[in-house]
N, CA, C and O of each residue as an XYZ file, in Angstrom:
780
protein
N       5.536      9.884      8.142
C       6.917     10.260      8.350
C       7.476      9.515      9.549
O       6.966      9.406     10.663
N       8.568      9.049      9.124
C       9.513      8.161     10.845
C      10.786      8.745     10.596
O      11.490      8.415      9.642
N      11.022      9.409     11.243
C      12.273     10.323     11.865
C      12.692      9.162     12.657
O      11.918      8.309     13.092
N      14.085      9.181     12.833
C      14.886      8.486     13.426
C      15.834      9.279     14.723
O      15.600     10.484     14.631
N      16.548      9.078     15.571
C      16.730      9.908     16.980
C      17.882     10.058     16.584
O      18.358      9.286     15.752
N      18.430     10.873     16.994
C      19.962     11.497     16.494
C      20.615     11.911     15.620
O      21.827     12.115     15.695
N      19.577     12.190     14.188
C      19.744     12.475     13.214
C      19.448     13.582     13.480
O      18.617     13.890     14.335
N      20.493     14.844     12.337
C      20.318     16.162     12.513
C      20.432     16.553     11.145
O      21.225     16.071     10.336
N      19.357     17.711     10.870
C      19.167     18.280      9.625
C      19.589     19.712      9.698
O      18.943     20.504     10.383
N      20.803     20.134      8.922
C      20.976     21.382      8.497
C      19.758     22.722      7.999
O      18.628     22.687      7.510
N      19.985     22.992      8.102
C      18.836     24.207      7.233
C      20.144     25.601      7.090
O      21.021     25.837      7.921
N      19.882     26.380      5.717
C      19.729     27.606      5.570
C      19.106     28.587      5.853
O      18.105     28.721      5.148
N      19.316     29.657      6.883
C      18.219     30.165      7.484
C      18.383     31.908      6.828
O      19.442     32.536      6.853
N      17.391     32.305      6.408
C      17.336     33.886      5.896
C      16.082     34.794      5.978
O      15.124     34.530      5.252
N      16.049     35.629      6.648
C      15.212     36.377      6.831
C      14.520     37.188      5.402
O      15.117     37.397      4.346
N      13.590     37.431      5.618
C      12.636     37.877      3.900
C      11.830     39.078      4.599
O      11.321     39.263      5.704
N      12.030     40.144      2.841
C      11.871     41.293      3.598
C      10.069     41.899      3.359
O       9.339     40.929      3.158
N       9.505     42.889      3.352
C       8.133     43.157      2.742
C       7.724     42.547      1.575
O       6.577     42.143      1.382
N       8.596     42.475      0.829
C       8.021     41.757     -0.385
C       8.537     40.258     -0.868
O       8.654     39.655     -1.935
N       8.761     40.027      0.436
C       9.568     38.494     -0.097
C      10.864     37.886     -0.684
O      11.091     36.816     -1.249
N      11.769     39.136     -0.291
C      13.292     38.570     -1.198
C      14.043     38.102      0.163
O      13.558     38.035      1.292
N      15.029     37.874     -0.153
C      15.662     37.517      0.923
C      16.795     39.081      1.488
O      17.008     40.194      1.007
N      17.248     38.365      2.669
C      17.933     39.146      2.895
C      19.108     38.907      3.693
O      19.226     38.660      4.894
N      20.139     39.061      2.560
C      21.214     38.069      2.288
C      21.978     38.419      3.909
O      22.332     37.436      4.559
N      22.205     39.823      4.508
C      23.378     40.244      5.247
C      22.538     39.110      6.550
O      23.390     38.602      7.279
N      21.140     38.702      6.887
C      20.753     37.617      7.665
C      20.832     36.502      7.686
O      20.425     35.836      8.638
N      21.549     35.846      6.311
C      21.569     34.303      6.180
C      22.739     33.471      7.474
O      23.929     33.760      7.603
N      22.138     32.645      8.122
C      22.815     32.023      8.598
C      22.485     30.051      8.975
O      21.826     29.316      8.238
N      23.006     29.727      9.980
C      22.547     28.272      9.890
C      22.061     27.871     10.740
O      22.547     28.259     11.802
N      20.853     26.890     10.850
C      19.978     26.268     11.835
C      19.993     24.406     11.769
O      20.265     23.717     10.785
N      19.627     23.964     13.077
C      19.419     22.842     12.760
C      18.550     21.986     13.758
O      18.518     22.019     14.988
N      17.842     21.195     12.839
C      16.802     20.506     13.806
C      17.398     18.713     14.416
O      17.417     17.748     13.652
N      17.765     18.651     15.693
C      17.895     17.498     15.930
C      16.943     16.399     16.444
O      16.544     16.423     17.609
N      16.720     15.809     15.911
C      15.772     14.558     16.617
C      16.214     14.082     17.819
O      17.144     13.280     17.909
N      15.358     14.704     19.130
C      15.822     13.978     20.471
C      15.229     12.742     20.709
O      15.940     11.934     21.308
N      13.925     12.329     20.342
C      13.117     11.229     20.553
C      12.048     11.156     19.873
O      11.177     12.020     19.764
N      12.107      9.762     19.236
C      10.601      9.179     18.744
C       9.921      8.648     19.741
O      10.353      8.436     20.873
N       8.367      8.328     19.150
C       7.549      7.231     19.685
C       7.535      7.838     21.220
O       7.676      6.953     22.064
N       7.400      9.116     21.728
C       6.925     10.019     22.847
C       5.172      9.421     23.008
O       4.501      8.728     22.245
N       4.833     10.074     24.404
C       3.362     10.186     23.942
C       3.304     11.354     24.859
O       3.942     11.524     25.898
N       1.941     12.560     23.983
C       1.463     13.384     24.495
C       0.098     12.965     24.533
O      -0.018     11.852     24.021
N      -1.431     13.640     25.126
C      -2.549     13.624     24.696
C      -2.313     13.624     23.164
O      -1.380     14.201     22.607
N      -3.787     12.526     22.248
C      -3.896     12.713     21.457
C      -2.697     11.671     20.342
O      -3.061     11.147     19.289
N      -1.985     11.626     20.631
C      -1.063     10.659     20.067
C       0.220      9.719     20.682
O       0.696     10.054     21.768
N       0.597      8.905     20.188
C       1.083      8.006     20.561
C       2.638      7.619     20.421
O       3.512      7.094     21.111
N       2.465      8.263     18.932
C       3.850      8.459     18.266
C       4.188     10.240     17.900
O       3.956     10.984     16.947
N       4.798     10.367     19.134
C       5.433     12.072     18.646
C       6.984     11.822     18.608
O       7.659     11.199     19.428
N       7.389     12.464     17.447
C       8.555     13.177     17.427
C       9.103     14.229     18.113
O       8.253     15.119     18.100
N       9.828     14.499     18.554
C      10.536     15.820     19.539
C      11.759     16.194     18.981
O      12.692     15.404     19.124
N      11.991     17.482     18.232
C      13.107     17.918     17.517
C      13.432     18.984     18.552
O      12.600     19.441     19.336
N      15.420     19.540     18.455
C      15.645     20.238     18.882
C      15.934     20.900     18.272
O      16.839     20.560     17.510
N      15.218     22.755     18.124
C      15.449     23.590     17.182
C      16.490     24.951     17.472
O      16.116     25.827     18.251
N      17.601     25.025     16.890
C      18.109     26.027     16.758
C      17.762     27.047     16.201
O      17.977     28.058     16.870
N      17.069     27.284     14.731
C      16.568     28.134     14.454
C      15.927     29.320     14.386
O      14.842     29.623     13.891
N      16.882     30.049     15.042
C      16.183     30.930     15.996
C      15.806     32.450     15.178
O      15.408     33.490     15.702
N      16.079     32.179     13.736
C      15.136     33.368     13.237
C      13.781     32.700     12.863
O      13.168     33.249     11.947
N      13.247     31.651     13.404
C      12.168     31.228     13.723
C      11.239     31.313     15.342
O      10.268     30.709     15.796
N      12.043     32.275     15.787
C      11.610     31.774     17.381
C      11.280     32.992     18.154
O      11.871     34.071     18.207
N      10.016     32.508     18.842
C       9.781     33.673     20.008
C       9.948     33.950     21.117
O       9.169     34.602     21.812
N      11.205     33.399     21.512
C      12.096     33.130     22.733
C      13.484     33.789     22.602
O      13.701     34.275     21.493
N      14.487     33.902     23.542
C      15.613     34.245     23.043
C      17.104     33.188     23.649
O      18.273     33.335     24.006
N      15.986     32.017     23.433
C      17.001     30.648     24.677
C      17.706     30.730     22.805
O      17.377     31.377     21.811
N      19.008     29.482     23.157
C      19.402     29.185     22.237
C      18.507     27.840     21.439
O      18.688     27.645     20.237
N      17.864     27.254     21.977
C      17.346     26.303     21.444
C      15.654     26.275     21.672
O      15.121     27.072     22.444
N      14.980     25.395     21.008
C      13.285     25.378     21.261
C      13.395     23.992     21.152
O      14.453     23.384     20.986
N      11.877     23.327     21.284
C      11.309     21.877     20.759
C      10.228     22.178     20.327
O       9.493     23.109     20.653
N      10.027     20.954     19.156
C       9.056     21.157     17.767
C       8.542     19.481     18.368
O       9.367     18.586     18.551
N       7.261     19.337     18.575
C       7.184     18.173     18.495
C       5.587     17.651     17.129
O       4.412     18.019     17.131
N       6.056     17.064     16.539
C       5.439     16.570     15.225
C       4.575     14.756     15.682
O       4.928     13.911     16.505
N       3.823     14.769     15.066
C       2.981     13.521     14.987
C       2.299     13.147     13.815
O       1.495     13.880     13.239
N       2.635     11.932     13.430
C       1.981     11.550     12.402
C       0.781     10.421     12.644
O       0.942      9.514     13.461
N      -0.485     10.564     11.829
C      -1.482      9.368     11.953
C      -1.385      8.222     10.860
O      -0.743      8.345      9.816
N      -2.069      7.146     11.210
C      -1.922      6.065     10.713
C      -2.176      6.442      8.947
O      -1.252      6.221      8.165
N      -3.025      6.809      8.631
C      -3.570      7.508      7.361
C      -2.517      8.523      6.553
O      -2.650      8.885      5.384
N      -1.148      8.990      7.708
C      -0.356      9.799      6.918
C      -0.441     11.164      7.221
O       0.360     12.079      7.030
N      -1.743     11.131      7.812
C      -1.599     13.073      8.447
C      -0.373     13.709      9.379
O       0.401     13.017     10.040
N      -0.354     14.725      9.325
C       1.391     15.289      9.908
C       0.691     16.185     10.831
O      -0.342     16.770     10.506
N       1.332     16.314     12.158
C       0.177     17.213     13.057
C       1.863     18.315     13.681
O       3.050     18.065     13.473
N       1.432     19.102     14.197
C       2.716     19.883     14.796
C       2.080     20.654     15.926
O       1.211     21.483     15.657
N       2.533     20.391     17.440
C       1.886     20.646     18.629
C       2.292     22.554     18.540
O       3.302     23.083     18.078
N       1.196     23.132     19.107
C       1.280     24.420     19.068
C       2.150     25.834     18.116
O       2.632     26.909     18.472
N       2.012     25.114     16.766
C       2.389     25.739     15.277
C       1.907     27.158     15.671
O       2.635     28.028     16.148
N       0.295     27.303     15.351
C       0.221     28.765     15.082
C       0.299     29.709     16.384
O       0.102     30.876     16.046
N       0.519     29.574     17.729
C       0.740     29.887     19.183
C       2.071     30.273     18.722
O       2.183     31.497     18.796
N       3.092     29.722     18.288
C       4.225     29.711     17.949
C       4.549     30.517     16.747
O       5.748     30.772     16.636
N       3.741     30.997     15.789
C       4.098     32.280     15.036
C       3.230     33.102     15.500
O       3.205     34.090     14.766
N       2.325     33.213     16.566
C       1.374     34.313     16.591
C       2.747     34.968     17.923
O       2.618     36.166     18.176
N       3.673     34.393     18.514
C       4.292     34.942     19.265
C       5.125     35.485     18.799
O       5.385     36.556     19.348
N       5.920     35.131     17.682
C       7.200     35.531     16.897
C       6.642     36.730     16.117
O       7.502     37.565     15.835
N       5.363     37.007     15.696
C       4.983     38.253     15.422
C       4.004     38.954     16.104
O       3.116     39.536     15.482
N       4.090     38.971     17.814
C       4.041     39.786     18.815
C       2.394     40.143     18.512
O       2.016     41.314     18.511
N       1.505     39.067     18.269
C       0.210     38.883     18.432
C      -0.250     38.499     19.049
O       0.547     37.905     19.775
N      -1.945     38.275     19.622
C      -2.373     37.401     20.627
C      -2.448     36.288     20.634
O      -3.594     36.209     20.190
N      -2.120     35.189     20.798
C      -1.475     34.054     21.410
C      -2.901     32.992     21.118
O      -3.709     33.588     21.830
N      -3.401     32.240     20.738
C      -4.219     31.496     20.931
C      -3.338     29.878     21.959
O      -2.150     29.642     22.179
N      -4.205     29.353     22.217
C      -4.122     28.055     23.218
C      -3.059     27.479     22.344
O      -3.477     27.189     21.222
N      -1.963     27.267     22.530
C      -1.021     25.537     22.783
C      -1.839     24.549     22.408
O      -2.472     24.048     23.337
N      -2.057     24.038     21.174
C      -2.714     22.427     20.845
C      -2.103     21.912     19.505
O      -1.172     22.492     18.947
N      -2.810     20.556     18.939
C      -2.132     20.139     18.034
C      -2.891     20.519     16.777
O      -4.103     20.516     16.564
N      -1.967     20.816     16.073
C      -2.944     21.550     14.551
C      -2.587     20.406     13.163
O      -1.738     19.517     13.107
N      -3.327     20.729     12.411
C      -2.919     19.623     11.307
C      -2.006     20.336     10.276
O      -2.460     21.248      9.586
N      -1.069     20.035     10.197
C      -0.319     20.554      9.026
C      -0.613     20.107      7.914
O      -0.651     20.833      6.920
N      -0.871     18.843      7.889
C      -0.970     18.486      6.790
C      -1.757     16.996      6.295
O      -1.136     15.949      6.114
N      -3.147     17.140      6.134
C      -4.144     16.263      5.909
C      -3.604     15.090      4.612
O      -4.215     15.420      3.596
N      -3.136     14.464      4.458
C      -2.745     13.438      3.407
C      -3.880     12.452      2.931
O      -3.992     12.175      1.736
N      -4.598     12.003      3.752
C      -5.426     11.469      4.428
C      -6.743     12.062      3.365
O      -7.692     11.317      3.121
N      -6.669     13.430      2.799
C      -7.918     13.833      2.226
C      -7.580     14.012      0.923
O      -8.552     14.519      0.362
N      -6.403     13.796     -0.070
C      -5.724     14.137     -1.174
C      -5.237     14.829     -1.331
O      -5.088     15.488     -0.302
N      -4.693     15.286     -2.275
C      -4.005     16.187     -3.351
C      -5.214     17.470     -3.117
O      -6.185     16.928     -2.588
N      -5.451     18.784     -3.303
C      -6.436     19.481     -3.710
C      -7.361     19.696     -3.074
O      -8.220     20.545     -3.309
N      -7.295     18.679     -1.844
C      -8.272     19.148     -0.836
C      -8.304     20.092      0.267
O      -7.726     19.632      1.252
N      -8.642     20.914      0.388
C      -8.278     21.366      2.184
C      -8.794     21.306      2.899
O      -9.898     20.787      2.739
N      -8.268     21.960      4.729
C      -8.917     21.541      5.602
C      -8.278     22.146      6.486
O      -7.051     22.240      6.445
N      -9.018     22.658      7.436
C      -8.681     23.561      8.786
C      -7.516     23.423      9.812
O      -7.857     23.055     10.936
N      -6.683     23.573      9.677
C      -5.621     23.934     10.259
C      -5.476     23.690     11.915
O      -4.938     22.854     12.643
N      -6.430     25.156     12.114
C      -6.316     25.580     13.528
C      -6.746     26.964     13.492
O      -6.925     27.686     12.511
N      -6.842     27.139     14.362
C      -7.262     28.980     14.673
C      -6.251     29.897     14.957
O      -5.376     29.618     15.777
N      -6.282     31.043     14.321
C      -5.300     31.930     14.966
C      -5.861     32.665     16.214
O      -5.129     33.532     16.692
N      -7.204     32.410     16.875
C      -7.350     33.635     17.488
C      -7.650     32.834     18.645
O      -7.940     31.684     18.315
N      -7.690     33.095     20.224
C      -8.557     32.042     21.339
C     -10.120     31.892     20.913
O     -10.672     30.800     21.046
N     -10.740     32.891     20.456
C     -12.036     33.054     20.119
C     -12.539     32.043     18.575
O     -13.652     32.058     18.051
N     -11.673     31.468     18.258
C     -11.991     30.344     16.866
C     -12.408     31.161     15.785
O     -13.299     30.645     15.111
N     -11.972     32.455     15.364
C     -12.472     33.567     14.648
C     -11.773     33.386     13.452
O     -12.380     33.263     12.389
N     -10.292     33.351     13.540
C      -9.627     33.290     12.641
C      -9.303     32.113     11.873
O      -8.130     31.823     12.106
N      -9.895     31.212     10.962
C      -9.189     29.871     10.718
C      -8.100     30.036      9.880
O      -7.860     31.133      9.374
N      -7.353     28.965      9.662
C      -5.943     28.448      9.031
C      -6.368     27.473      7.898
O      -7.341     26.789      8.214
N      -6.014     27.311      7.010
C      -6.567     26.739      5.482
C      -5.627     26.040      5.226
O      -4.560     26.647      5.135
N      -5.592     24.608      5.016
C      -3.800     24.037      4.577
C      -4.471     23.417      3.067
O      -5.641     23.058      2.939
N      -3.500     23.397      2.067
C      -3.643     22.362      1.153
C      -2.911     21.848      0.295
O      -1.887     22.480      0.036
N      -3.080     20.935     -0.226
C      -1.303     20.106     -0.818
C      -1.670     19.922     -1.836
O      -2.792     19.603     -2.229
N      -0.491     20.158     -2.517
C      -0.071     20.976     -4.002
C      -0.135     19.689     -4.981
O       0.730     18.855     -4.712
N      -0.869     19.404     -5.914
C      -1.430     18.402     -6.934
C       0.394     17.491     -7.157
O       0.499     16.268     -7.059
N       1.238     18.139     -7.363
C       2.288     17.631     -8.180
C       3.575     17.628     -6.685
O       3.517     18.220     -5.607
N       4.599     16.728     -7.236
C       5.851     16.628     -6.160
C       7.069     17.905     -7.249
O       7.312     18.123     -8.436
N       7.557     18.493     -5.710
C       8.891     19.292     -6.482
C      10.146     18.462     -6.321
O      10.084     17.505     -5.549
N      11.218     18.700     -6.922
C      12.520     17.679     -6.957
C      13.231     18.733     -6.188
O      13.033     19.936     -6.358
N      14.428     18.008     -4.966
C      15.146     18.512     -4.353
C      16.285     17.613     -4.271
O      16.083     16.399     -4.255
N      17.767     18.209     -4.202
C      18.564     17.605     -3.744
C      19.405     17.955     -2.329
O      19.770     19.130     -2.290
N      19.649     17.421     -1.561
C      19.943     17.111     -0.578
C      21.086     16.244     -0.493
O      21.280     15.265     -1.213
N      22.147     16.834      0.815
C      23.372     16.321      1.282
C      23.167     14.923      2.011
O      23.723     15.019      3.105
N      22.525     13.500      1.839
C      22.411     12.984      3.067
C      23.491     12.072      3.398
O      24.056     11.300      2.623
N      23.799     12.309      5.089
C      25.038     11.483      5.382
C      26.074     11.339      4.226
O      26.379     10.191      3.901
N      26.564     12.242      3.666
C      27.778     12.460      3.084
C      27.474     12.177      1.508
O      28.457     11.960      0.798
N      25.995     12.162      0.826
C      25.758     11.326     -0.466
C      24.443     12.269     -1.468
O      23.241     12.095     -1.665
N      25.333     13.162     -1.854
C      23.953     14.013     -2.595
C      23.154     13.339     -3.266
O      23.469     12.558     -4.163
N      21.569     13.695     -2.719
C      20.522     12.759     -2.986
C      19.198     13.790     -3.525
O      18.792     14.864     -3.080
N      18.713     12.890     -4.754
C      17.828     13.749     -4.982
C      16.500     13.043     -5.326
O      16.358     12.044     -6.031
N      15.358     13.914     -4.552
C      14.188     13.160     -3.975
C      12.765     14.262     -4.362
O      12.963     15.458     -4.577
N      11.506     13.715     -4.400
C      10.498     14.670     -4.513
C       9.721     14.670     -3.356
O       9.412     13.683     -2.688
N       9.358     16.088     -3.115
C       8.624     16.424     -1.704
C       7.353     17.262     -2.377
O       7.251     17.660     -3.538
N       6.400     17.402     -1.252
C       5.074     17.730     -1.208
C       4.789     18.844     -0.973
O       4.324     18.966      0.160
N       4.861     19.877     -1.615
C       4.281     21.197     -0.916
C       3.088     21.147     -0.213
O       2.277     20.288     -0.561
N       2.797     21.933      0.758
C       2.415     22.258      1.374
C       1.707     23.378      1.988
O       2.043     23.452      3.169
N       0.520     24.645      1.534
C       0.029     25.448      1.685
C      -0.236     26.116      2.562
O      -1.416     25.870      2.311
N      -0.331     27.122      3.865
C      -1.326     27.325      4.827
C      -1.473     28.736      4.453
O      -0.693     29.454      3.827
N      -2.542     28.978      4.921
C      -3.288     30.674      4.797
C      -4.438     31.286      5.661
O      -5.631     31.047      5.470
N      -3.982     32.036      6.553
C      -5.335     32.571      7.339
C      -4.991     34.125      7.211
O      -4.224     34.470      6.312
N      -5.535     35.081      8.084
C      -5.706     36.313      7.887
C      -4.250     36.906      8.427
O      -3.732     36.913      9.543
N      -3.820     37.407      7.109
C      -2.338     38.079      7.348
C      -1.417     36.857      7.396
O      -0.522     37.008      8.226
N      -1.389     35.969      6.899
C      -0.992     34.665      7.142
C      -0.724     33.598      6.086
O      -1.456     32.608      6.092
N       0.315     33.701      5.117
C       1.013     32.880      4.369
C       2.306     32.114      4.881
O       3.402     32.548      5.237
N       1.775     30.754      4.789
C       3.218     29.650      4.977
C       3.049     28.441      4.130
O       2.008     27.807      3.957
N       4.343     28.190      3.577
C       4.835     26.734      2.694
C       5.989     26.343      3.279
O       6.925     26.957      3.790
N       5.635     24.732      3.031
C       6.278     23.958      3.112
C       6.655     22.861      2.401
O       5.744     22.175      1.938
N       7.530     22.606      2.249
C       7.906     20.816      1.333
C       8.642     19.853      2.141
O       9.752     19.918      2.669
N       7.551     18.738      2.102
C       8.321     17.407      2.847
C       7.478     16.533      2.275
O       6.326     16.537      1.841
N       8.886     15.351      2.462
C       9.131     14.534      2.205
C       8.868     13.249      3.482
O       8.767     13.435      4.694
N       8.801     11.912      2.710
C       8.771     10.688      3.652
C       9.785      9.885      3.460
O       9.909      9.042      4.348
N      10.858      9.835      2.280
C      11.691      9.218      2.297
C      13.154      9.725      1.586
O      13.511      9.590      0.416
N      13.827     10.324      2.665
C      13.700     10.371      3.873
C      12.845     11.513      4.485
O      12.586     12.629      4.036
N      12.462     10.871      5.712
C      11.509     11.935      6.411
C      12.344     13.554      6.681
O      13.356     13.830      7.325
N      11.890     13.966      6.292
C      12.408     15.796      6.500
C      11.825     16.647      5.598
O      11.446     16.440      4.445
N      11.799     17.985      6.523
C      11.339     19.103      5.897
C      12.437     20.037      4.808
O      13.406     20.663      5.237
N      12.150     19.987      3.743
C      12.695     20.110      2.520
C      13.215     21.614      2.579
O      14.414     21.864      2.702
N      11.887     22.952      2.448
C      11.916     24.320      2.461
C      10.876     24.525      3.319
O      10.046     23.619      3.401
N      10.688     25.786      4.162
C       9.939     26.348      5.434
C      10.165     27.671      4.860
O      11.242     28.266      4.900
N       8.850     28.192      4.204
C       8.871     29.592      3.837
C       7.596     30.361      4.985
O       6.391     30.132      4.887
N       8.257     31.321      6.072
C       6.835     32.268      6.242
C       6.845     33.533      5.200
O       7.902     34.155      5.300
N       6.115     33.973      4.411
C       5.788     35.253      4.277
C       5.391     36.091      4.993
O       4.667     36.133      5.988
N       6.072     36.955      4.246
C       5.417     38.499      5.170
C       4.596     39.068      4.947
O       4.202     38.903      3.793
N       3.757     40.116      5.836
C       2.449     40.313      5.405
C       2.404     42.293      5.837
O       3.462     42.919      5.888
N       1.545     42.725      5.999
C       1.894     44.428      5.402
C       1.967     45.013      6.689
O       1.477     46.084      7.045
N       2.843     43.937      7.566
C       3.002     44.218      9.085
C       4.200     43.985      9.674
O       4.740     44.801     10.420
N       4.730     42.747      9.341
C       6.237     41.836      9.477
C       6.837     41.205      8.350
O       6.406     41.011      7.214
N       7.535     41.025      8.702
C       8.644     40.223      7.434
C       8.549     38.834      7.576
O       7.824     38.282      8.404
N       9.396     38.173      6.643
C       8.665     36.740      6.784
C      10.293     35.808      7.281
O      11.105     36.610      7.741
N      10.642     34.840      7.260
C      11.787     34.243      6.869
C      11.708     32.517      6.157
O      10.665     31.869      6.245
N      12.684     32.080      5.628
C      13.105     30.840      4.957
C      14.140     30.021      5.349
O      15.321     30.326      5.520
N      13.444     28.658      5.510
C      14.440     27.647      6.031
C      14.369     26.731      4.845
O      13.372     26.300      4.267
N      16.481     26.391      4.453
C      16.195     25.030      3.235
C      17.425     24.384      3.541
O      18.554     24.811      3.785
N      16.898     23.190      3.464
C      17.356     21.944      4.122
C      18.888     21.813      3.222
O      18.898     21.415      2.057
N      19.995     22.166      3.877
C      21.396     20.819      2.863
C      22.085     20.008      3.266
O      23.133     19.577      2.786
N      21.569     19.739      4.161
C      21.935     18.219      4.832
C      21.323     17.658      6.151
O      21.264     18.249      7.229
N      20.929     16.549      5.893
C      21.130     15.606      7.116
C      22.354     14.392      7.402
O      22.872     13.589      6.626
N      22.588     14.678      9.070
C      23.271     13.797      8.990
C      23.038     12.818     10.108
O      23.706     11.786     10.175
């Protein structure tokens, strides 16, 4: 994925209730802006740094967060402190800030592969795996409805369902579903424009 800097992606944002519907009187709008490519943190070379509004995603109550994403040469998608970042938004214990793999490309279609931990103690693992077939989406881009296939995306650990669909051309995250689990509610982000 190469994100470009100043490009900003819309999302639909709606909160989902025990069993997964939405819940319409919460829908509102989020958006991720690209502040900078080609960053370096430990560990990589090329990070992305988005600025996230999304704040029925967030365990803060600023108006904004940063998401910073990395991709490897092979195509793997990494996202710096992912599950730290929902273990806070549902008022759990916190494991360490590091980079987790979202998404192994690198191992196929059907394969999976460890995530990250939900717990400090490495107790809990995270399971990701990508979905044999592409789904079709259309999308607003820069003023030109476009329609493209993206990659789902699996993760699952204890009490712990999330999907995703993205894409590389153009780079963006398509749909961001958390589910809810027999504790919290979940919410959904879907992309209708970048601009």
């Amino acid at each position: 994925m190469k994100f470009t800097a100043g490009e900003k992606y819309i999302y639909e944002a709606v909160l989902l209730d025990e069993f997964g519907y939405t819940l319409p009187s919460t829908r509102s709008r989020a958006s991720w802006k690209v502040l900078s490519t080609n960053g370096t943190l430990p560990g990589f070379s090329s990070v992305t740094t988005l600025l996230d509004s999304a704040s029925i995603l967030r365990d803060t109550l600023g108006v904004y967060d940063t998401v910073m994403v990395a991709a490897t040469p092979e195509g793997d998608l990494y996202r710096f402190g992912f599950l730290a970042t929902i273990a806070r938004i549902r008022k759990q214990p916190v494991p360490p800030d590091q980079w987790e793999c979202l998404a192994a490309f690198s191992a196929g279609s059907g394969s999976s592969w460890v995530v990250g931990y939900q717990d400090a103690g490495r107790s809990q693992p995270v399971y990701g795996r990508i979905a044999g077939t592409t789904d079709m989406f259309t999308v607003n881009i820069k003023g030109q409805q476009t329609l493209f296939p993206a990659y789902r995306v699996d993760l699952s650990g204890t009490q712990f369902e999330y999907s995703y669909w993205v894409a590389d051309t153009p780079a963006a995250f398509l749909l961001i579903r958390l589910e809810p689990n027999t504790i919290v509610g979940g919410a959904q982000l879907t992309l209708k424009e970048v601009q």
